[in-house]
Steps between C-alpha positions, in 0.01 A plus 500: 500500500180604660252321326204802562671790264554154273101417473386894486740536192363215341103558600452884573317511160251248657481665809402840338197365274364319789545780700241664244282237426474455873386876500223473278416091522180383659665553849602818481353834303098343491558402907667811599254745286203306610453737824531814262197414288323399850296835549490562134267181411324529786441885435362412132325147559350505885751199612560448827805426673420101534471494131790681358687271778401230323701590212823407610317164542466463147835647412757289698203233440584491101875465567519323746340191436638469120840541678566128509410468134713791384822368806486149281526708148759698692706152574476400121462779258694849434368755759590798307177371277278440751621894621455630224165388384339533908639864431252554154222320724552723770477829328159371331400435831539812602333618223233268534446697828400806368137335394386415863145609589264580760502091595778388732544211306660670228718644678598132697516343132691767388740448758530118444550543128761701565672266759505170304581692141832652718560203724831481368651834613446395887821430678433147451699567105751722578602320856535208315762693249695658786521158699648323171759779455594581906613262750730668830327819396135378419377695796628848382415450185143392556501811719616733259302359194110427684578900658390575161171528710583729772574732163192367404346638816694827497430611182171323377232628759590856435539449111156323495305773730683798313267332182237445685462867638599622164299263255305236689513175612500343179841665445671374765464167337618631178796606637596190672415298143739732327769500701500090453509483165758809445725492769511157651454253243766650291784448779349170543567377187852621500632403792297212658538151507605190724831350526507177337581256808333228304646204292420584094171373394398425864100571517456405787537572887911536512614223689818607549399780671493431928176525661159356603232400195144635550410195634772477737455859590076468610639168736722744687390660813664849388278565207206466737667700745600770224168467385309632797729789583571626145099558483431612883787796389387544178121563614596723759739736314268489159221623723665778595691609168065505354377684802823717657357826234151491635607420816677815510265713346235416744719556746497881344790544332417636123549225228812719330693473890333024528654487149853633559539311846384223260802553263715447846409156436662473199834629659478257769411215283815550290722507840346145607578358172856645540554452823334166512709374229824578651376335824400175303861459417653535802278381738213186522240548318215414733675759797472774205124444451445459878619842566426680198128382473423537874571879426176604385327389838635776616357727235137395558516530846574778481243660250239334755650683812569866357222527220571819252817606575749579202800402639328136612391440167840612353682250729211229441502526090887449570435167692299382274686549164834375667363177570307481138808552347655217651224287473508410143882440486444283849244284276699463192862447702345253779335265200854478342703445817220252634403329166780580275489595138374156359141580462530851657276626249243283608539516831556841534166563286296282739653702817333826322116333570494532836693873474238588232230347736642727796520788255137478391284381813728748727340812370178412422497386915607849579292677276191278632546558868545872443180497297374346851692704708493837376885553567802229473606518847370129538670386196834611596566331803351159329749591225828553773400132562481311162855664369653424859371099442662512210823622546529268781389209253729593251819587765420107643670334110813416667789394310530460153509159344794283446510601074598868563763424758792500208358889379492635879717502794610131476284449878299148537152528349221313524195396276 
């Protein structure tokens, strides 16, 4: 029997609720709809573009570092909970959002309420439930279930500046709150949970389980190595997801023709979480990340060498969203190939800093030199060569160690 169909008719439940909770979770619906309410703030408080930048520092901040904290719960406790209750402190959060005021710092506490009440609906939660339910067809699965933010990015940035047109800012929160609580969090509830893997009563890290500890895991040379390039990609793409709208309405294009090129990303995402996924079981790991995160190079090169045409920024947006949608999965599938599902939780959440670091400083270095600048055709040749470090970082893992050799191809591995 081929053991794929076998794990998709046991987990495609779990697949579809992360799918949504990856849609509207910290890393998806408030990141992709940050650009929308870009001009909007800025048009109603006086922020510059530095400042709003900033934001996504304070955002993937909030996550990000409570990830370790919430990956350890994740190891121990029932996930669904800690879903279901991030999902109630996200919607306040978004709520909460509607009360910023003329400071900026209400709108960057705002933003890092929101972040630590929802930490737990980043991928960090429902990763953790795919990898504990999917083994020869992790990869597609991961693909098909974190894509629930390329529908994210399809449908959200539209949704969001339909409200704001219509009503206002404020609503555009409003809208993302309610569709939380009465949408996702019901299907959550249903249909989500982790397979039990571990022995009854075990509280524990699961022994049983191969893979690295944490401990074992910061001594390797991988983590370090995963480290660096996870955050040099992450920078560079976040930076452009915040900035590719204004960029394209300074360019001249109305904001109407920046946002639906913007919804391209979206479309593109969901194919790199697709397509990456079927790669990831079929083919090494570190080769698919190597090829697929080297793409958006190309995609920034070429916004700096034909500046304002449609058809560039077209084919950019779709460089960039093919390789975001692949990143996440990359993350989440490389920390259980390289460090097993022991203390993946852990692990996995302490990979997410430096991402969250990348995230946050990446745009608030674009937004700052273009507040030098005048224009981003310095930052995007500075940002061709931060993703292309990375993806050359990242392609350099090697082989995987010597625990998952009995779940792959059977070929020597190595620690």
């Amino acid at each position: 029997m081929n053991p794929a169909p076998s794990e998709f008719r046991r987990g495609w439940q779990i697949v579809l609720a992360s799918a949504l909770g990856v849609g509207i979770g910290v890393s998806g619906a408030p990141f992709y709809t940050l650009g929308v309410f870009l001009k909007p703030l800025s048009a109603e408080f006086g922020w510059n573009r530095a400042q709003l930048s900033a934001s996504t520092l304070f955002l993937t901040f909030g996550y990000t570092l409570a990830s370790p904290i919430v990956g350890r719960f994740a190891d121990r406790l029932d996930v669904r909970k800690i879903a279901l209750i991030s999902l109630v402190g996200l919607a306040l959060g978004f709520l909460g959002l509607t009360q910023i005021n003329g400071s900026i710092s209400s709108l960057y506490f705002g933003l890092s309420v929101l972040a630590v009440a929802g930490c737990g609906t980043s991928p960090l939660i429902w990763g953790h439930a795919i990898n504990s339910w999917f083994d020869r067809s992790r990869g597609m699965a991961l693909g098909l279930a974190l894509g629930g933010g390329g529908v994210a990015g399809i449908i959200a940035p539209r949704a969001v500046d339909s409200l704001i047109q219509a009503y206002g800012w404020q609503a555009g929160y409003i809208g993302l709150a309610l569709y939380a609580v009465v949408i996702v969090l019901p299907v959550v509830a249903i249909f989500f949970r982790k397979r039990k893997t571990a022995p009854a009563g075990n509280a524990g890290t699961d022994v049983s389980l191969p893979g690295m500890t944490v401990a074992q895991a910061f001594r390797s040379v991988r983590f370090w190595q995963l480290t660096v390039g996870i955050m040099c990609v992450s920078g560079a793409l976040t930076a452009i997801f915040i900035h590719l709208i204004p960029l394209m309405t300074d360019a001249g294009l109305s904001r109407g023709t920046a946002t639906e090129i913007a919804g391209i990303l979206g479309f593109a995402l969901l194919a790199g979480r697709i397509g990456g996924g079927y790669a990831l079981d079929r083919f090494h790991a570190p080769f698919v990340a190597a090829i697929l995160l080297s793409i958006p190079v190309l995609g920034f090169l070429l916004l700096g060498a034909v500046p304002g045409v449609v058809w560039c920024f077209i084919a950019a947006t779709i460089t960039f969203g093919f390789a975001a949608g692949a990143e996440v999965d990359l993350l989440a599938y490389l920390a259980s190939r390289f460090f097993g599902l022991r203390a993946f939780g852990a692990i996995y959440g302490f990979l997410l800093i430096p991402y969250g670091l990348g995230a946050g400083i990446g745009p608030l270095l674009m937004g700052h030199l273009y507040d030098v600048t005048g224009s981003y055709m310095t930052a995007l040749p500075v940002a061709a060569a931060v993703c292309g470090a990375g993806a050359l970082a990242i392609g350099a893992l090697g082989r995987y160690p010597a625990f998952n050799a009995r779940n792959l191809s059977g070929k020597p591995a190595v620690i």
